[in-house]
C-alpha angles and dihedrals in degrees: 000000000000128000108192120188124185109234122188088208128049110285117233105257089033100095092040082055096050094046091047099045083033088238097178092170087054097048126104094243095049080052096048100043078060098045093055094039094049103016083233125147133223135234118202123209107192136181101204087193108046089030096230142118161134140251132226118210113207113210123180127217124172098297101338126093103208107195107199115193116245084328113242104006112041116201138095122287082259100056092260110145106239112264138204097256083063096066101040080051089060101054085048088058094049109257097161097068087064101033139036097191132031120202124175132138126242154163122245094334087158088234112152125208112251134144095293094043136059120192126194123187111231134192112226121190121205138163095230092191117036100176095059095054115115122178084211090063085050125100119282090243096058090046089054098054105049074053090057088036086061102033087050084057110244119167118210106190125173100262141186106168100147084190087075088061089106094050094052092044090055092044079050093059117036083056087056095045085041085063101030104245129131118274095237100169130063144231080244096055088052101055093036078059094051097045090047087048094065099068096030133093087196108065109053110191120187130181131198112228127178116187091349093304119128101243102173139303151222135212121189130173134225112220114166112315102342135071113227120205101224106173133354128164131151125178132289100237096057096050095098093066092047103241095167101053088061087059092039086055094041088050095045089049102051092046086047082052102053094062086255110163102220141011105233106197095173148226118324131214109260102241100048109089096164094063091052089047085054098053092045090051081065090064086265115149110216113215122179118256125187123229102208115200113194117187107209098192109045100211091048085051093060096044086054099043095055096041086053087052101049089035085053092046092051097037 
């Protein structure tokens, strides 16, 4: 039977769980990366008993208190994809009194969209069997073009230079504004996530250099028993000689190397198809998730749902 609290401070057992089931997005220092990067604060909700347990990530915006589910990866310390008790578990709890709104992503949690729920279809690409990948059973363009990637001469070295955060952030975002999405994450996040890195076996940063240049870059993390590729971007100029191919091969193959069970390359936006078509070149199966947005208290819903929409339209 579980018997779930909610705690504002790091529950005792918490920290032992994360380190046994490698929960990276669980652990203090993933939290606290956040916390410096968005000044945002966590809610835990812990089963002393079972051991197990979610996170709840507090972001503030304007008015609204905007409560994401173990942000990026939502399932339990353990691996367990999120369920439906859970949430009904949350508003038991009260969840409300801390919240307005609840956001978190999901398969088949038999939530259906009414006035106090939204509800978006997702692709999401992942390599299910890493072991098995092999860059000889990929297309012939994709192995053509790690080849051009290393005859060009691209280095990709293991990197943590937290001076190059403004070039990453600028690679970040022209590739946003390029697609037309909103730039969500700061110069600041990305240097707080290079200077953790270097004293991290979890996040795993590499750049692509050629004759001492910044070309691009790509950071995966490592949560339980799969790599997730978290952010990649190089510069336009170089595209043509393939520079991030080389990094997304060099990512795939140390994670395949460490004994790590699946590639997650993670949801895409829903209108780019080419992106989608990329990650599955790289042997990735895209399945459909769901983003569930509740909105716990129903006026605030309604304020936030119309300012999304007009920030979205003028953006």
């Amino acid at each position: 039977m579980n018997q779930y609290k909610i705690y504002n401070e790091i529950p005792s057992g918490w920290q032992v769980a994360c380190e046994k089931h490698n929960a990276f997005f669980h652990s203090p220092v993933w939290l606290d990366l956040l916390k410096k990067a968005f000044n945002m604060d966590t809610l835990f909700v812990w089963d002393e008993i079972n051991e197990n347990g979610i996170v709840i990530n507090i972001f503030k915006v304007y008015i609204f208190k905007i409560g994401y589910v173990s942000f990026p990866q939502v399932a339990y310390i353990n691996g367990n994809s999120l369920d439906k008790d859970m949430i009904n578990e949350l508003i038991k709890l009260g969840i409300d009194e801390k919240v307005n709104i609840l956001r978190f992503t999901g398969k088949d949690l038999e939530i259906e969209q009414d006035d106090h729920c939204t509800i978006i279809d997702l692709p999401n690409t992942l390599i299910p069997n890493l072991q098995e990948w092999n860059i000889k059973k990929l297309s012939s363009s994709v192995r053509y073009s790690v080849n051009r990637s290393n005859k060009t001469g691209f280095q990709v070295v293991e990197s943590y230079d937290s001076s190059k955060s403004q070039n990453i952030f600028e690679l970040y975002a022209n590739v946003i504004r390029k697609n037309k999405g909103n730039i969500r994450f700061s110069k600041k996040y990305f240097k707080e996530l290079l200077e953790y890195g270097q004293n991290n076996e979890n996040i795993k940063c590499y750049f692509s250099i050629l004759e001492n240049d910044f070309i691009g870059f790509i950071i995966i993390i490592v949560h339980n028993n799969c790599a997730y590729y978290l952010h990649g971007a190089c510069y336009d100029n170089y595209r043509k000689d393939c520079p991030f191919y080389g990094l997304m091969n060099e990512a795939i193959n140390w994670a395949k190397e460490n004994g790590l069970e699946r590639f997650d390359m993670m949801i895409s936006p829903p209108d780019q198809q080419s992106l989608v078509t990329f990650k599955e070149k790289w042997g990735g199966t895209t399945y459909t998730t769901r983003s569930y947005t509740i909105y716990l208290n129903k006026q605030l819903g309604k304020l936030f749902s119309i300012a999304q929409k007009l920030y979205d339209m003028f953006s």
